[in-house]
ROSE-4610 file (N, C-alpha, C; in Angstrom, 1 decimal, always signed):
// ROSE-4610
residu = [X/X/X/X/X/X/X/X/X/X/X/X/X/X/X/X/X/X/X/X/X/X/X/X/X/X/X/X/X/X/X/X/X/X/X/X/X/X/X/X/X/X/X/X/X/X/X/X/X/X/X/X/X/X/X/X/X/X/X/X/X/X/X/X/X/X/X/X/X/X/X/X/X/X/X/X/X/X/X/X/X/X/X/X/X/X/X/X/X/X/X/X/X/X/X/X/X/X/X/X/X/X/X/X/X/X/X/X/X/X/X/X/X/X/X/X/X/X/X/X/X/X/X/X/X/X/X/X/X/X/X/X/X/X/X/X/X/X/X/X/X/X/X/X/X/X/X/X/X/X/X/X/X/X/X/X/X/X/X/X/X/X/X/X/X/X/X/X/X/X/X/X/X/X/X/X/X/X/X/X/X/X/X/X/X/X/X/X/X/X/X/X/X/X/X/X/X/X/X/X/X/X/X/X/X/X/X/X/X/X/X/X/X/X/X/X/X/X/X/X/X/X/X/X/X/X/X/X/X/X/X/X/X/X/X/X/X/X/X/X/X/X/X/X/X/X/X/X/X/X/X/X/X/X/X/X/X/X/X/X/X/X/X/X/X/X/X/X/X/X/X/X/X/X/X/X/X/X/X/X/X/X/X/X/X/X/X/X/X/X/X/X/X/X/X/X/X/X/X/X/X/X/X/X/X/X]
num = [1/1/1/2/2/2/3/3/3/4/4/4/5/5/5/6/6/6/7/7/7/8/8/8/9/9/9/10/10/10/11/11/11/12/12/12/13/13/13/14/14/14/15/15/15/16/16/16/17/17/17/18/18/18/19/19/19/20/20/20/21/21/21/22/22/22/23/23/23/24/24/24/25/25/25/26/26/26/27/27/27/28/28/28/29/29/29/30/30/30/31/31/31/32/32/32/33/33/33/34/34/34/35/35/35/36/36/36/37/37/37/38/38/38/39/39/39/40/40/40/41/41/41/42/42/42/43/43/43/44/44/44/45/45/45/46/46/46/47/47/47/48/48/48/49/49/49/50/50/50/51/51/51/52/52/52/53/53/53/54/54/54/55/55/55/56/56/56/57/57/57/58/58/58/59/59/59/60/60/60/61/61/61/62/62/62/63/63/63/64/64/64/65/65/65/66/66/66/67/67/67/68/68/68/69/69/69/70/70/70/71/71/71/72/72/72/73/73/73/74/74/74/75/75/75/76/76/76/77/77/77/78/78/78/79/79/79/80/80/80/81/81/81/82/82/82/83/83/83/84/84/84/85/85/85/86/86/86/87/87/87/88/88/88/89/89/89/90/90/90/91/91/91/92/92/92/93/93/93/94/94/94/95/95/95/96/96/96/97/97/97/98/98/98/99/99/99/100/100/100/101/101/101/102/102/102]
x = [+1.0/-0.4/-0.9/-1.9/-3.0/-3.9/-3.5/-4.4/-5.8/-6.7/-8.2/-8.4/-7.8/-7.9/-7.5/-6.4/-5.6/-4.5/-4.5/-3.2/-1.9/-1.1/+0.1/+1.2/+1.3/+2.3/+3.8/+4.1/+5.8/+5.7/+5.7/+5.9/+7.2/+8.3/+9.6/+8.6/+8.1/+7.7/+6.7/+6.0/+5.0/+6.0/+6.7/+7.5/+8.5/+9.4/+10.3/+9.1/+8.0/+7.6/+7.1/+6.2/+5.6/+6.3/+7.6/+8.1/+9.6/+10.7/+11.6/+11.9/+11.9/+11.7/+11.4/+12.3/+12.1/+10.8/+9.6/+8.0/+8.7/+9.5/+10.2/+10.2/+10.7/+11.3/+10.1/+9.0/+7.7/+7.0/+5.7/+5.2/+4.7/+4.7/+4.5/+3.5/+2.6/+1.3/+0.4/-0.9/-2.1/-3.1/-3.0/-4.1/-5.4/-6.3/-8.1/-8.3/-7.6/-8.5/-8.3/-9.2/-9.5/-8.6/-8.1/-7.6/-6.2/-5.0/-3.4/-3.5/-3.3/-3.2/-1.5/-1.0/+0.8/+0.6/+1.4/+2.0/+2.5/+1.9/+2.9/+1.9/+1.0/+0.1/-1.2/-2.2/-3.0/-4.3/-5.0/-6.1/-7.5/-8.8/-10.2/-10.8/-11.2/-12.3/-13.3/-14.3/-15.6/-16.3/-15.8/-17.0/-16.6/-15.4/-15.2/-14.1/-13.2/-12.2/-11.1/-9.9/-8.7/-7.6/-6.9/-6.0/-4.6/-3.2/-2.3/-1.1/-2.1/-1.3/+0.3/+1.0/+2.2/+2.5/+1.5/+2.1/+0.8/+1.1/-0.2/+0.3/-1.2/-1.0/-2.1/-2.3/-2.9/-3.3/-4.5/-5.0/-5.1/-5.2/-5.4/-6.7/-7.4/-8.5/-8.1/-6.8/-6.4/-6.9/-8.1/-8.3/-7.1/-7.2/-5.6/-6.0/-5.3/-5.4/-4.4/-4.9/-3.4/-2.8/-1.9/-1.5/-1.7/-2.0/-2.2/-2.6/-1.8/-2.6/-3.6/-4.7/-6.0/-5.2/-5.9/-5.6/-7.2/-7.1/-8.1/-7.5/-9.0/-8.6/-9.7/-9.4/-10.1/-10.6/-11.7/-12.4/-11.8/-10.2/-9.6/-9.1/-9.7/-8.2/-6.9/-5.9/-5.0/-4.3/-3.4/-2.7/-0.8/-0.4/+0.8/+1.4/+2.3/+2.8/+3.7/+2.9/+4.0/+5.7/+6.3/+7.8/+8.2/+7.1/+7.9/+7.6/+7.1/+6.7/+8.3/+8.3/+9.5/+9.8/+8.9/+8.3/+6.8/+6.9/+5.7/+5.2/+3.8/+3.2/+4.2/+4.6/+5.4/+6.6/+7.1/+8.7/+8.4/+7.3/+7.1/+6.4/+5.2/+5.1/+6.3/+7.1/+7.7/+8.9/+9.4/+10.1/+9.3/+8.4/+7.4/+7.1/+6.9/+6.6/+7.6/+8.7/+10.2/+10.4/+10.2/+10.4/+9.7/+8.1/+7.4/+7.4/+7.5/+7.3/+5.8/+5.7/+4.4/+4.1]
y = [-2.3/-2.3/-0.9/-0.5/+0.9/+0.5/+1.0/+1.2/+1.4/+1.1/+1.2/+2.6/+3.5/+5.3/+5.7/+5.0/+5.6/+6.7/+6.5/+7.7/+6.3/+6.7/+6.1/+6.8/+5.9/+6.8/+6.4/+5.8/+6.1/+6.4/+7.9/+8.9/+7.9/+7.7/+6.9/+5.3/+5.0/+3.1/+4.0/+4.6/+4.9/+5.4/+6.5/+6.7/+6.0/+5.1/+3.8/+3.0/+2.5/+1.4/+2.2/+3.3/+3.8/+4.6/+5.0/+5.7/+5.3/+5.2/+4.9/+3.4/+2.5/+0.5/+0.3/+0.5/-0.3/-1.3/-0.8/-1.3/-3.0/-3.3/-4.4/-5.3/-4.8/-5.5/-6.4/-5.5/-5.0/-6.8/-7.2/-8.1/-7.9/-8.4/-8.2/-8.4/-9.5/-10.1/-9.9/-9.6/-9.9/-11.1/-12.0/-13.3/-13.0/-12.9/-12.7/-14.2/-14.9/-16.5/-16.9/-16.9/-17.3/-16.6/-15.1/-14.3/-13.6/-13.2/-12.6/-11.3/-10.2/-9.0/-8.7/-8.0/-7.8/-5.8/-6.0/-4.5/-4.3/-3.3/-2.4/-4.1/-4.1/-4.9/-3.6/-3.9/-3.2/-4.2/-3.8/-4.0/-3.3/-4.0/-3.6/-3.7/-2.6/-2.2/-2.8/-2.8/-3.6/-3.0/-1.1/-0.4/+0.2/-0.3/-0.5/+0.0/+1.1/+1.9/+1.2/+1.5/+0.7/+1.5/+0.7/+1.2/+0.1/+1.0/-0.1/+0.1/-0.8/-1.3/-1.2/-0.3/-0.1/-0.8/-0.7/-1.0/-2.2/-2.7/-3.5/-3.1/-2.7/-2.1/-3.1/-3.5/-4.3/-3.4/-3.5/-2.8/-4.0/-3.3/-4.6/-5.1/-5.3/-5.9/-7.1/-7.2/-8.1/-7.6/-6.7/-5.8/-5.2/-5.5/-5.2/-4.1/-2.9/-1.8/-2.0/-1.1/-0.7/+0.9/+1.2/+2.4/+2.4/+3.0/+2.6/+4.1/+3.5/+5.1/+4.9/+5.4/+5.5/+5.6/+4.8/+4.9/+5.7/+6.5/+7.8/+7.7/+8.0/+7.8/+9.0/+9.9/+10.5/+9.8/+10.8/+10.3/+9.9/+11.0/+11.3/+9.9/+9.5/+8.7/+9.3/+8.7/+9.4/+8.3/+8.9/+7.3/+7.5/+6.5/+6.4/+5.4/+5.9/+4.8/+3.8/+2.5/+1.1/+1.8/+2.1/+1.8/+3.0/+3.8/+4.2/+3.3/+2.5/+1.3/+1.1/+1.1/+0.8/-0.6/-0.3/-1.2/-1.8/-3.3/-3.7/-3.3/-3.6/-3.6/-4.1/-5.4/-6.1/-5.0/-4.5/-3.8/-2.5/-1.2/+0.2/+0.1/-0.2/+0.0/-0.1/-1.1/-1.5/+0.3/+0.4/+1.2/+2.6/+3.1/+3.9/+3.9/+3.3/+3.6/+3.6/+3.1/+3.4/+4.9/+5.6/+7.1/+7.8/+7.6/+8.7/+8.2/+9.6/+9.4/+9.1/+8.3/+7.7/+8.3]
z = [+16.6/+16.9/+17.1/+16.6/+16.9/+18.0/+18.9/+20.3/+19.9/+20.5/+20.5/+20.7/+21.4/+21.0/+20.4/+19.6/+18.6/+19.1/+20.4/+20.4/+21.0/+20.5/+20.6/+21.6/+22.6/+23.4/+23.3/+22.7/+22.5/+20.9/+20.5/+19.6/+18.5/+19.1/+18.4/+17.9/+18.4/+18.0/+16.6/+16.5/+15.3/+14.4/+14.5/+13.7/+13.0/+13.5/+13.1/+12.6/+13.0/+12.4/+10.7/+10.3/+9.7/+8.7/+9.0/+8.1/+8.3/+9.3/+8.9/+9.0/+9.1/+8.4/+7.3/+6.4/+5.3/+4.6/+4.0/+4.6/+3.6/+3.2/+2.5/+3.3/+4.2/+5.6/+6.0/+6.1/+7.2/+6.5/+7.1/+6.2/+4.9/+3.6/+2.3/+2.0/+3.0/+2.4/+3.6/+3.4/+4.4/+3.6/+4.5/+3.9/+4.6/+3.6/+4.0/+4.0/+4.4/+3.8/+2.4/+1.8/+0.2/-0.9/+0.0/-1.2/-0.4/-0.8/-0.5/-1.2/-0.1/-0.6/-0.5/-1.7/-1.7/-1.8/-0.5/-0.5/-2.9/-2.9/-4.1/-5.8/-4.9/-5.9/-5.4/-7.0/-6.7/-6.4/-5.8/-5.0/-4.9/-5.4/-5.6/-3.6/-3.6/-2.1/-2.6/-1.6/-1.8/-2.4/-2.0/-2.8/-4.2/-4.9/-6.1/-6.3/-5.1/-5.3/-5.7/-6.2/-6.1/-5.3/-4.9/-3.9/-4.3/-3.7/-3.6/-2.2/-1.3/-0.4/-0.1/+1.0/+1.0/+2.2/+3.1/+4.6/+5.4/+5.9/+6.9/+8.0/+8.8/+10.4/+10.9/+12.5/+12.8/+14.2/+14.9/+16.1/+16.9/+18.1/+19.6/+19.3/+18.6/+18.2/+17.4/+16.7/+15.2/+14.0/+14.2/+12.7/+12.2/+10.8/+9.9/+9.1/+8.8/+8.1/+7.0/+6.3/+5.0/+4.9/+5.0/+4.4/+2.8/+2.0/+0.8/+0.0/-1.4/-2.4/-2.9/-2.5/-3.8/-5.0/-6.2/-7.5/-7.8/-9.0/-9.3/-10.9/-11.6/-13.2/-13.1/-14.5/-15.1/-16.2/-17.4/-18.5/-19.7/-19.4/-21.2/-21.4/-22.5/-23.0/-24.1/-23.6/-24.2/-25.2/-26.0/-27.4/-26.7/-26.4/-26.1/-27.3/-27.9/-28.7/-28.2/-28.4/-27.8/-27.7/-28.6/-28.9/-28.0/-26.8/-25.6/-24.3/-24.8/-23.2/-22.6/-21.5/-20.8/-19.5/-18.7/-18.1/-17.7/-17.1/-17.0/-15.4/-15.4/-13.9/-12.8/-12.8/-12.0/-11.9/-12.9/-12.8/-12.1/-12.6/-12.5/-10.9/-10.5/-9.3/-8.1/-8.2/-6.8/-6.7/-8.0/-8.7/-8.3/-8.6/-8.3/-6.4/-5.8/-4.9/-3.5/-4.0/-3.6/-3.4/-4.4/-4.7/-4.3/-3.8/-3.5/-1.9/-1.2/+0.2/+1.0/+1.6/+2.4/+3.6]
């Protein structure tokens, strides 16, 4: 939980929870009700951005946060030829975000 000041006094609990725990481990889904958000699925903000959820953090309130990457597209389009596709959505994210550090 994130304290209502946001300062966290045992330095070791933020650290273990946020970067060394396995976020696999951690819970995978936050349920809004109507709709299931999945860590390493991507995800529309209300104000149009996309993001993809790695972590759920929750404050002494029960408000739930995400650690998460903004997704950001430029204008170009570019031509990839099919016969180098290697993976799908389902396969390259979980694969992808394994490897970059959070």
């Amino acid at each position: 939980m994130i304290p209502p000041d946001g300062i966290i006094s045992e330095v070791y609990h933020a650290q273990k929870w946020r970067k060394d725990v396995d976020r696999h481990l951690l819970s995978p889904m936050y349920d809004a009700g109507d709709r299931h958000y999945f860590i390493d699925e991507l995800a529309r903000l209300k104000n149009g951005n996309l993001i993809i959820p790695v972590r759920w953090l929750e404050d002494n309130d029960g408000d739930v946060f995400a650690d998460a990457y903004a997704v950001t597209f430029d204008n170009q389009v570019r031509g990839f030829p099919c016969n180098q596709y290697m993976l799908t959505n389902y396969s390259v994210l979980p694969m992808l975000l394994t490897t970059i550090q959070f």
